[in-house]
C-alpha positions as CSV (number, residue, x, y, z in Angstrom):
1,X,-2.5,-65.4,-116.8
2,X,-3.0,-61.9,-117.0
3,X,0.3,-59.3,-115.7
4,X,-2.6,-58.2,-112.4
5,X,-3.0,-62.0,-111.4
6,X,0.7,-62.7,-111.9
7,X,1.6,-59.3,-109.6
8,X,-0.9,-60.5,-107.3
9,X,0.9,-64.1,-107.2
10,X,4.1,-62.3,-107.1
11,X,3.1,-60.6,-104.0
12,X,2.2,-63.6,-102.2
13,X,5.5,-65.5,-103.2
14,X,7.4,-62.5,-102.3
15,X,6.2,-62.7,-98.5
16,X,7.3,-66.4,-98.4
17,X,10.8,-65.3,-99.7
18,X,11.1,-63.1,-97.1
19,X,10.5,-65.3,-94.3
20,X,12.3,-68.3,-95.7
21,X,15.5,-65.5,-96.1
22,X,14.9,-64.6,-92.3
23,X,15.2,-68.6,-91.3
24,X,18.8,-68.2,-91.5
25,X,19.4,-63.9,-91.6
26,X,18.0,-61.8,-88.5
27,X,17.2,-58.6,-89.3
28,X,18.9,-56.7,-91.6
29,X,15.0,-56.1,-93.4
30,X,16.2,-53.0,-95.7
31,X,19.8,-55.0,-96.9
32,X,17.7,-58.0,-98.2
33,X,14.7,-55.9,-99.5
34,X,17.4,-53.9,-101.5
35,X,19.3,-56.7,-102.9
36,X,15.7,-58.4,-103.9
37,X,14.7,-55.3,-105.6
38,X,18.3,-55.5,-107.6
39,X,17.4,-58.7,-108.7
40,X,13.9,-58.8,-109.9
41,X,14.6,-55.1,-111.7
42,X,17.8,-57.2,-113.2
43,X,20.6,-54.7,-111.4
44,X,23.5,-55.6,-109.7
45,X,24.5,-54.3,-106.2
46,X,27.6,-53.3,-104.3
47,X,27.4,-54.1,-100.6
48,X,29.5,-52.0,-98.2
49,X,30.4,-53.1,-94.4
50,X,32.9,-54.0,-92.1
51,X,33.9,-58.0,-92.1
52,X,31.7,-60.2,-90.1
53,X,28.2,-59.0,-90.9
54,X,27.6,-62.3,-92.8
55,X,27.1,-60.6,-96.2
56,X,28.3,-64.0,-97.8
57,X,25.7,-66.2,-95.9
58,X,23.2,-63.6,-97.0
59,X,24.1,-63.8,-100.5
60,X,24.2,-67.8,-100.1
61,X,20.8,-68.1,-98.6
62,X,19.2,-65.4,-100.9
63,X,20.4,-67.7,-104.0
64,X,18.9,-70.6,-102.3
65,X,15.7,-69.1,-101.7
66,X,15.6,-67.9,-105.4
67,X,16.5,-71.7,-106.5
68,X,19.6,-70.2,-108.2
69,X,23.6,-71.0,-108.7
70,X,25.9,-69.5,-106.8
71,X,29.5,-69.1,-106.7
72,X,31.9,-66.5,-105.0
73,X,35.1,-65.5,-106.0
74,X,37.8,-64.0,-103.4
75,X,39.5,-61.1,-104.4
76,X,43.3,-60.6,-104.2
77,X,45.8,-58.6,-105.7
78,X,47.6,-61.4,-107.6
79,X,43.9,-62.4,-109.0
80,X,44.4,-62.2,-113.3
81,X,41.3,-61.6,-115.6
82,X,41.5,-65.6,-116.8
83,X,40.7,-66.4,-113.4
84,X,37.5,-64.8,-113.5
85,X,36.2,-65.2,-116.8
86,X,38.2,-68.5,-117.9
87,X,40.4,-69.4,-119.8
88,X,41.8,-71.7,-123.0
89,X,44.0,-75.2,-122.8
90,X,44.8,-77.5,-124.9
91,X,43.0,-80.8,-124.4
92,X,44.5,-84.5,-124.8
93,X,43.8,-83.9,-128.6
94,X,45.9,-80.8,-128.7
95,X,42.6,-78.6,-129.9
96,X,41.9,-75.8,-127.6
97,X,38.9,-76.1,-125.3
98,X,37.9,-73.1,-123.3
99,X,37.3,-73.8,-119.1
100,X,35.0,-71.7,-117.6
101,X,35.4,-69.6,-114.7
102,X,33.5,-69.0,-111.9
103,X,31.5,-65.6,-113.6
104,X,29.5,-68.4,-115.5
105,X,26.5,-68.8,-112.7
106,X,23.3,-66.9,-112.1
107,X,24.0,-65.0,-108.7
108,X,28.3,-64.2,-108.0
109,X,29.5,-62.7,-104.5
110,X,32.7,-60.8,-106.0
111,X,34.1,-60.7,-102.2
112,X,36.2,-57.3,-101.5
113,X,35.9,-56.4,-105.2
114,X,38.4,-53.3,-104.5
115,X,41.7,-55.4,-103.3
116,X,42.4,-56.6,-106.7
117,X,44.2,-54.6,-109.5
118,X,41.8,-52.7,-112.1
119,X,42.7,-54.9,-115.0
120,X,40.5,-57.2,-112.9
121,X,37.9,-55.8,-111.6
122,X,37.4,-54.1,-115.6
123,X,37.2,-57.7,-116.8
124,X,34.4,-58.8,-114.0
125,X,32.7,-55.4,-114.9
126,X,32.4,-55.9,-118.0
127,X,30.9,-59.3,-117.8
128,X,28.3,-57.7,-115.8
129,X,27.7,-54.9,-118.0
130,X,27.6,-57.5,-121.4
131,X,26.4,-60.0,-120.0
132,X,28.8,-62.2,-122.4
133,X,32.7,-62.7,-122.0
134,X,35.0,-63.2,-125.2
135,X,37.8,-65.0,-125.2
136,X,39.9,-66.2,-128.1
137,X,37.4,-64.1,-130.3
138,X,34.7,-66.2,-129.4
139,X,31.9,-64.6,-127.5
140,X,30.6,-66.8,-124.5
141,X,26.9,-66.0,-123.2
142,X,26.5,-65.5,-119.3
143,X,23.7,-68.0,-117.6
144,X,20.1,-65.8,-117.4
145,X,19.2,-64.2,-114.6
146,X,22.9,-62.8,-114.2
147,X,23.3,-61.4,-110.9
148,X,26.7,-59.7,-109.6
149,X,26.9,-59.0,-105.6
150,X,30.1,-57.2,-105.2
151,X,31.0,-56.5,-101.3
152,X,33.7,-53.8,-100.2
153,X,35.1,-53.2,-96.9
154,X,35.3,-49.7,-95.5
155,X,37.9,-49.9,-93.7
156,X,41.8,-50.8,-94.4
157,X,42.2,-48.8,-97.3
158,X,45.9,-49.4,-97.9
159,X,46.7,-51.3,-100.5
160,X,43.6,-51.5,-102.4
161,X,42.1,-50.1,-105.7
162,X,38.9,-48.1,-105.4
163,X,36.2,-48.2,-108.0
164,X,36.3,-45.3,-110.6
165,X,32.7,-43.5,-110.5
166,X,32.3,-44.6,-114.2
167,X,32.7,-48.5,-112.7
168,X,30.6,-47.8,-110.1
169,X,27.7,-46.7,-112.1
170,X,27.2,-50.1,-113.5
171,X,25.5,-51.4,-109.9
172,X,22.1,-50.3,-109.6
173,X,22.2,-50.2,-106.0
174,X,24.7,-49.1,-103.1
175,X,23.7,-51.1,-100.0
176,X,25.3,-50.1,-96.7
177,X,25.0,-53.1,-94.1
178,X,25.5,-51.6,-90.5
179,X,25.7,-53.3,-87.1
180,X,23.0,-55.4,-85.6
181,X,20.9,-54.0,-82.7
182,X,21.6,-55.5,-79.3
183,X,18.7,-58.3,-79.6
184,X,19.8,-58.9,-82.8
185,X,23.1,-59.8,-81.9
186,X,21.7,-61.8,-79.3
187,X,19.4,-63.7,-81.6
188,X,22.3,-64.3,-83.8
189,X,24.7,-65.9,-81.3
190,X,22.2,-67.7,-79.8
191,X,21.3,-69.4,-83.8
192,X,24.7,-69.7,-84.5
193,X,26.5,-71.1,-81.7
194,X,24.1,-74.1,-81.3
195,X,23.5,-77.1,-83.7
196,X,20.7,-76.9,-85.4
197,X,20.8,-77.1,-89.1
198,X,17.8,-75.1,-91.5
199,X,17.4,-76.1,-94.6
200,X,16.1,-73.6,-97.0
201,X,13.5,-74.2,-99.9
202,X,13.7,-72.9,-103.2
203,X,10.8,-71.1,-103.9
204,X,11.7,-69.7,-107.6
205,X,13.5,-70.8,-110.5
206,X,15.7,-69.1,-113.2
207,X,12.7,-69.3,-115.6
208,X,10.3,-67.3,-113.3
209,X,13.0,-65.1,-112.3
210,X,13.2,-63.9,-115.9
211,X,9.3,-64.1,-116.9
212,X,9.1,-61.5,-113.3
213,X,12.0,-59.5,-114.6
214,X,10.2,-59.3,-118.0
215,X,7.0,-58.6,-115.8
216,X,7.8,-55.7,-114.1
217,X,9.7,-54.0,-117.1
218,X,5.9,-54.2,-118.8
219,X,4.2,-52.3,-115.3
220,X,3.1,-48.7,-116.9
221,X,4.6,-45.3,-114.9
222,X,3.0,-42.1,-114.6
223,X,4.4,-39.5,-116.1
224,X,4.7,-37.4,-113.6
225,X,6.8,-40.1,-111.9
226,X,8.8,-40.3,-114.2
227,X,9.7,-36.6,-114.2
228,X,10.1,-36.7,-110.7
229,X,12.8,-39.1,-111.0
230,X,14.5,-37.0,-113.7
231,X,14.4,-34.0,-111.5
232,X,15.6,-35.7,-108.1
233,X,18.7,-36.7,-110.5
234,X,18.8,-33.2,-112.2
235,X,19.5,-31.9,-108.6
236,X,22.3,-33.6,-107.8
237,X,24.3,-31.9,-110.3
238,X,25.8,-28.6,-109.5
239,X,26.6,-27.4,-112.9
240,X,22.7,-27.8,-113.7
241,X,21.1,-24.5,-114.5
242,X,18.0,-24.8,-111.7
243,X,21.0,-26.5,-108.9
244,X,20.5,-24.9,-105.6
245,X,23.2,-23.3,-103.8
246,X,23.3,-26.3,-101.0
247,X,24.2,-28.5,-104.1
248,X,26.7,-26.2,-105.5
249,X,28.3,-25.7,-102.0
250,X,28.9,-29.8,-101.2
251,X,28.6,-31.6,-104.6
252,X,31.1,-31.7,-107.3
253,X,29.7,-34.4,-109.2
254,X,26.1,-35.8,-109.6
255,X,24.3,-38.5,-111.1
256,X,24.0,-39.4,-114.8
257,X,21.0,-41.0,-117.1
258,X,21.9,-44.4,-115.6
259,X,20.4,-43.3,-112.1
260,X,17.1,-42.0,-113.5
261,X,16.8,-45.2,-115.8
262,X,17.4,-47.1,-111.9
263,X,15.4,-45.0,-110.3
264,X,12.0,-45.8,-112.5
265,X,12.7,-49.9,-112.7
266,X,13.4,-49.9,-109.2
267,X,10.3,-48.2,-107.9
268,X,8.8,-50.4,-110.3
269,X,9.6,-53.3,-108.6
270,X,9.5,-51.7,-105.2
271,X,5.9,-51.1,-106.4
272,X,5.6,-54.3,-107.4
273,X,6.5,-56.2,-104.0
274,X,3.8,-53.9,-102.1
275,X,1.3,-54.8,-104.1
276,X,0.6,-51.6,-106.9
277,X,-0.1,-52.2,-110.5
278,X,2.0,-49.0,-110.8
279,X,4.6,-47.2,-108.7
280,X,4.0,-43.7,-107.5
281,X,6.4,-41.2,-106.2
282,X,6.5,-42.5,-102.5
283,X,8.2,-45.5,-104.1
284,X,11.1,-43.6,-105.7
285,X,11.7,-41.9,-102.5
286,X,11.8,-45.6,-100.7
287,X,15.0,-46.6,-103.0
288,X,16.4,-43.4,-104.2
289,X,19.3,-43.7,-101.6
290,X,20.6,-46.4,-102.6
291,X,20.4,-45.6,-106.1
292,X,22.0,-42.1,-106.0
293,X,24.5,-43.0,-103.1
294,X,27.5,-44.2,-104.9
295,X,26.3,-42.0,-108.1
296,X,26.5,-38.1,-106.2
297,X,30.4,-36.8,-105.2
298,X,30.8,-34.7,-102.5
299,X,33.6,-32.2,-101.9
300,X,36.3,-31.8,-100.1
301,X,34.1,-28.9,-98.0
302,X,31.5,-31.5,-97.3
303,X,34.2,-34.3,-96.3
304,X,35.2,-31.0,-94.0
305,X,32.2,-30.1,-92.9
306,X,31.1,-34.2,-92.1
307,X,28.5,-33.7,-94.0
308,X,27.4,-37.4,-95.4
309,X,26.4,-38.7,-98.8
310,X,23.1,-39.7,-96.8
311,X,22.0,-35.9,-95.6
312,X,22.6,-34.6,-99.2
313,X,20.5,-37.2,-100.7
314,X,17.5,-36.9,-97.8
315,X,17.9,-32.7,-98.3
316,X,17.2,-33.6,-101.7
317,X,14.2,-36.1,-101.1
């Protein structure tokens, strides 16, 4: 099959996805879009909204639709590294035999990733990063596809551990989930406060996950697209020599290499699930926010000002 018949196919299945997703999620359109896009470009994601928003039975259902394993780890602050990752015992035959943990799946939901100590989260980040743990000095492969969902809350910040910007870099996305509309809501009590049980039909596997994932790496960019990407990230940082004075004024950090190397696979996928054999600059524009949200710092005069992360990204756009 050549890579224009398997886009178009692509295309098609992609449709179905969405409407076996919105069996059991209503609404929330942009949240799943995003967390799809992660996945086919191979990124991980940090979700961030306030508890009850259903971000787990999203990330349930999404695995199901994709035909892939799922576990979730809660996070505490008594939660060790071996808990994660695994750990070594000694069997009945006193050799040691290694028990994996629960970061040996395809898609994880690391719940409230910033209420457990950083020791933690550094060992689940670098999991994600190498997609291999070692332990006893013997280096363990992660299942392929490898997909991390991380969720945070927003509120109740005592007594947790935020995400350095370096650890925060490693998800390709930042996807803020907000409050259903009123006939949302409505839509979602009535579904879920009644007994009727949907079942939801894998309609990929792990295999075709990958051979997509490979696809879309392979989808050729203009150049000029390209270069757009690397100047939309050039302008978020205010010690650039061509930063404008609005940048200077609110930002005191900006994006690195990462967000540009984001920026292109996810508009290639982006591309990809609208139908074009190659993305233009309209689809860099459609994800940069979530790309460049959790990547740009603003300063203390913006936090003064209440000027949000969002505003400087769109003044940018």
């Amino acid at each position: 099959m050549s890579n224009v018949e398997a886009l178009d196919q692509f295309v098609t299945k992609y449709k179905s996805l969405k409407s076996e997703i919105s069996k059991i999620i209503i609404g929330q359109e942009k949240v799943v879009d995003d967390i799809l896009i992660s996945v086919f470009s191979g990124g991980h994601s940090l979700l961030v909204g306030v508890p009850g928003l259903a971000k787990t039975l999203m990330v349930n259902t999404i695995s199901k639709a994709l035909g892939l394993d799922f576990k979730r780890i809660q996070f505490t602050p008594d939660l060790m590294p071996s808990d994660i990752i695994g750990s070594e015992i000694l069997d009945e035959n006193r050799n040691f035999k290694f028990l994996k943990g629960p970061v040996f799946t395809n898609i994880l939901l690391a719940d409230e990733i910033n209420r457990t100590p950083p020791k933690t989260q550094a060992a689940l980040l670098e999991a994600m990063q190498e997609k291999a743990v070692t332990v006893g000095g013997k280096n363990y492969l992660l299942s392929k596809p490898y997909f991390v969902l991380a969720t945070q809350n927003p509120i109740e910040q005592e007594g947790t551990y935020p995400l350095p910007e370096a650890q925060l870099d490693r998800f390709m996305f930042e996807i803020n989930l907000s409050y259903p509309s009123f006939q949302e809501e409505v839509d979602v009590v009535k579904s879920t406060t009644q007994n009727n049980i949907v079942e939801i039909n894998p309609l990929f596997n792990a295999e075709e996950i990958i051979e997509l994932q490979q696809l879309i790496r392979q989808i050729p960019v203009p150049d000029n697209v390209v270069e757009y990407a690397v100047r939309l990230v050039g302008k978020t940082r205010p010690n650039a020599e061509n930063s404008s004075d609005f940048v200077k004024t609110y930002i005191d950090w900006g994006a690195g290499p990462r967000a540009s190397q984001n920026l292109i696979l996810a508009a290639k996928t982006h591309a990809a699930t609208k139908g074009k054999y190659s993305p233009d600059i309209e689809d860099v524009q459609a994800i940069a926010e979530g790309i460049l949200r959790h990547r740009v710092v603003k300063n203390y005069k913006a936090e003064a000002e209440n000027i949000s992360i969002e505003e400087i990204i769109s003044k940018l756009l």
